[in-house]
Structure formats: structure tokens, C-alpha cells
C-alpha positions, 0 to 999 in steps of 0.5 A: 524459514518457508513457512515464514515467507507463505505466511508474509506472502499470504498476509500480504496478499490478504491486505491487498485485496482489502485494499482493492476497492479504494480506487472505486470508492475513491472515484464514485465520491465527488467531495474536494481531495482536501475534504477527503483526505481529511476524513480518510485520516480521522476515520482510519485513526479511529478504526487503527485505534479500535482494531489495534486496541482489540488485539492488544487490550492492557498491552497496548501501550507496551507494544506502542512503546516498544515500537520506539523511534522507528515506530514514530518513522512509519507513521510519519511515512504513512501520512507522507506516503498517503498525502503525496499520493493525493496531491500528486494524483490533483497535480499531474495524470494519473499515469504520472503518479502510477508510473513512479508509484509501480517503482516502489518495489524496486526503491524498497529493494535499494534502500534493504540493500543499501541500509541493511545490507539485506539481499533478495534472490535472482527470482525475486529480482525478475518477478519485481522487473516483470511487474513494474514493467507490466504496471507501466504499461496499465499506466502508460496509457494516462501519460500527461505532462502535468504539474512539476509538483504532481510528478515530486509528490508522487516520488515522495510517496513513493520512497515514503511507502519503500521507507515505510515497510524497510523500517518495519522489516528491520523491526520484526519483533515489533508490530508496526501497525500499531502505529497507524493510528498516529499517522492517520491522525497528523494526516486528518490534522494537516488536512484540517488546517487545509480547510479539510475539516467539512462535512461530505454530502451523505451519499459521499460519507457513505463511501467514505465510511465504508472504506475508511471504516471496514477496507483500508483499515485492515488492508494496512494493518494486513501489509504493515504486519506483511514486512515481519516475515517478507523483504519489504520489497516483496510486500511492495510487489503485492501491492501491484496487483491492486493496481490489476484488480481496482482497474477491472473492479472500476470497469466492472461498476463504472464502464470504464474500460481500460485501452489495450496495452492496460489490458496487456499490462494486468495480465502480466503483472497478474501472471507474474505474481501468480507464477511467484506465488505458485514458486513458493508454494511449491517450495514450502512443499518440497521443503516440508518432504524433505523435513518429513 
């Protein structure tokens, strides 16, 4: 049982500094958001797909099938998930959106609770308020009144990605990932239809590429694999220390520098995480003495 819980938490972890570079790749592009999302969509589609096809060959469509009607609920969370993000990031701050996406641990853990009756112990519980506190304060600091729609994207995309991983966790035996492709496709098709469909200059499909292609897909195939051995919640958790890392990546290449109270926040996020992951290291060991 420990051994599962280090490998979903190392499987997680691994997705998420795949995923780090996004918010730099993202802000050195200068192409309209609906463009962007267009290619990010028919570019992952075709990375899932080839990914996805070879790990599994022959047995591709079997595990497609196998996923069922709660595969079809992941990718169509996906593509929810990652179209609120976007139309919440153009219609209010970025602050807005952060705050309310930093509670997707805490959603994820409700809707286990709720839906599944699954239960995550009291540590657990004081890691994911310790972080969720310490991600507020990074994005307290872009805090605007923006648009009523910004601010309801963004909690769609937020309680997508908790729904996303629920559903996969309840699903162990399957592999959801090979779903993504799916997803990524209706979110390229909605796009498309949004007047999406146009080509970015080639310094800007560069980017585009190199993130669609090489990072995001294998940031999400790594974090929707994550709920087969982990709460989804947890997985969840990770996902803030992306928040810590793309910030210090974005100043690191860009000079932006974060205000004081960011600062504050990712080491304590990043603390936190380090102390959790520190926690259950030490706990695989010790169990594994005792076994021996």
C-alpha cells in the first residue's frame, strides 16, 4: 500500500514539472487566446494519440474501450477544465483565476468524500490547507474585480479538473490518459469554430510546439495516470507546486518579479510539499523495516 502511495506521488510530481514551463511558454507567445487554444488542442490531440499508441499498439482500442462512459466524463472534463482556464484567465486577473483554481485540492477531496465516500487523513488534510493558503498569498497580490464570467470559468475549471481526477481515481484499472486525446480534439473543434483555426506567426508556433508537443503532453498523461494510486486530491496538491515553479521560471527568463507576499507564499507551498513528501518517504521505510 506505501509503495503505491510513492509511486502516485512520484508519478505526479514528475507530471508536474513537465508542466512547468506552460505559464512561460504561454506569456512569451503573442497570438489571440482563441488561436492558442485552437493549436494547443490539435497539437496535444495528436502527441495523446501518438504517445498513447506507443504504449499500447494492438491494444489500443481495447483500453479505449475499456475506459467506458467515465473515460468519455474525463476527456469532456479536460477540455472543460482547460477552456475555463483560458476564458477565465481574458476575463478577469490573473489573481482571480488563481485563487479559485489553488482550491481544486480542497473540491477534489469533497467530491471523494461526498461521491465515494473515500477519506484522506488528518495530515493530508493540513498539507492541502497549508498550500491552498500559501497559493492564495502568490495570487493575492493580482487581485482585480474583473468580469462576473471570468470569475465562473474559472470555478468551472476548477471543479472540471477535482471531477477529472475523482472519476479516474474510482477507475484504477483503467488508464485514463488514453482519453486525452479526445478531449484535446473537441477542445481544437470548439476553438475552430471561435474563428481559432489561423496560423501563428513561426516564432509563436515555435513555442507553441515545443509545449503542446514535448511538455504538456507528458505533464498530463503523468498527472492523469497520478489518480490510480493517490486520492485525487493529492494529485491536486502537486499541481501547486507548478504555481511555485512557473512563477520563479517566468522571472528567471522574463524579470518579472514577484511582490513580497508571492514570495511568502511559494516557500510555503514548497515547504509544505517538501515536509509531505519527506513524511511518506520516511513512512515507506520504516514500513519496509518492519516487513524485512
Amino acid at each position: 500500500m506505501q509503495t503505491t502511495r510513492i509511486k502516485g506521488l512520484t508519478i505526479a510530481a514528475l507530471g508536474v514539472l513537465f508542466i512547468v514551463p506552460d505559464a512561460l511558454l504561454v506569456k512569451i507567445t503573442s497570438v489571440d487566446p482563441v488561436v492558442f487554444l485552437f493549436w494547443r488542442g490539435l497539437l496535444l490531440a495528436i502527441s495523446f494519440l501518438v504517445i498513447s499508441w506507443a504504449r499500447y499498439r494492438s491494444r489500443l482500442v481495447p483500453e479505449i474501450r475499456k475506459c467506458g462512459r467515465k473515460g468519455l466524463f474525463c476527456a469532456g472534463a479536460f477540455a472543460i477544465s482547460t477552456l475555463g482556464f483560458v476564458v477565465g484567465m481574458k476575463n478577469t486577473a490573473a489573481g482571480n483565476v488563481l485563487v479559485i483554481l489553488n482550491t481544486a485540492p480542497v473540491i477534489a477531496a469533497v467530491i471523494a468524500w461526498a461521491v465515494w465516500k473515500e477519506t484522506l487523513p488528518l495530515r493530508t488534510w493540513v498539507v492541502i490547507l497549508v498550500c491552498v493558503t500559501g497559493a492564495t498569498f502568490m495570487a493575492v497580490g493580482e487581485f482585480g474585480k474583473g468580469d462576473p464570467l471570468g470569475l465562473l470559468m474559472a470555478v468551472v475549471a476548477a471543479t472540471a479538473l477535482a471531477s477529472n481526477l475523482n472519476v479516474a481515481r474510482s477507475k484504477p484499472e483503467s488508464d485514463m490518459s488514453v482519453m486525452l486525446m479526445f478531449g484535446a480534439l473537441a477542445l481544437a473543434v470548439v476553438a475552430a469554430l471561435l474563428g481559432g483555426a489561423r496560423m501563428p506567426s513561426g516564432r509563436d508556433f515555435f513555442f507553441i510546439a515545443l509545449l503542446c508537443l514535448v511538455f504538456l503532453p507528458t505533464a498530463c498523461i503523468l498527472i492523469q495516470i497520478g489518480p490510480r494510486y493517490i486520492p485525487a486530491a493529492e494529485v491536486s496538491l502537486m499541481l501547486l507546486l507548478e504555481t511555485v515553479l512557473g512563477s520563479f521560471l517566468v522571472w528567471l527568463f522574463l524579470g518579472e518579479v514577484p511582490p513580497k507576499l508571492s514570495l511568502v507564499g511559494g516557500v510555503i507551498v514548497f515547504s509544505a510539499l517538501a515536509v509531505h513528501g519527506w513524511t511518506e518517504v520516511s513512512r515507506y521505510r520504516k514500513a519496509r523495516l518492519a516487513v524485512d
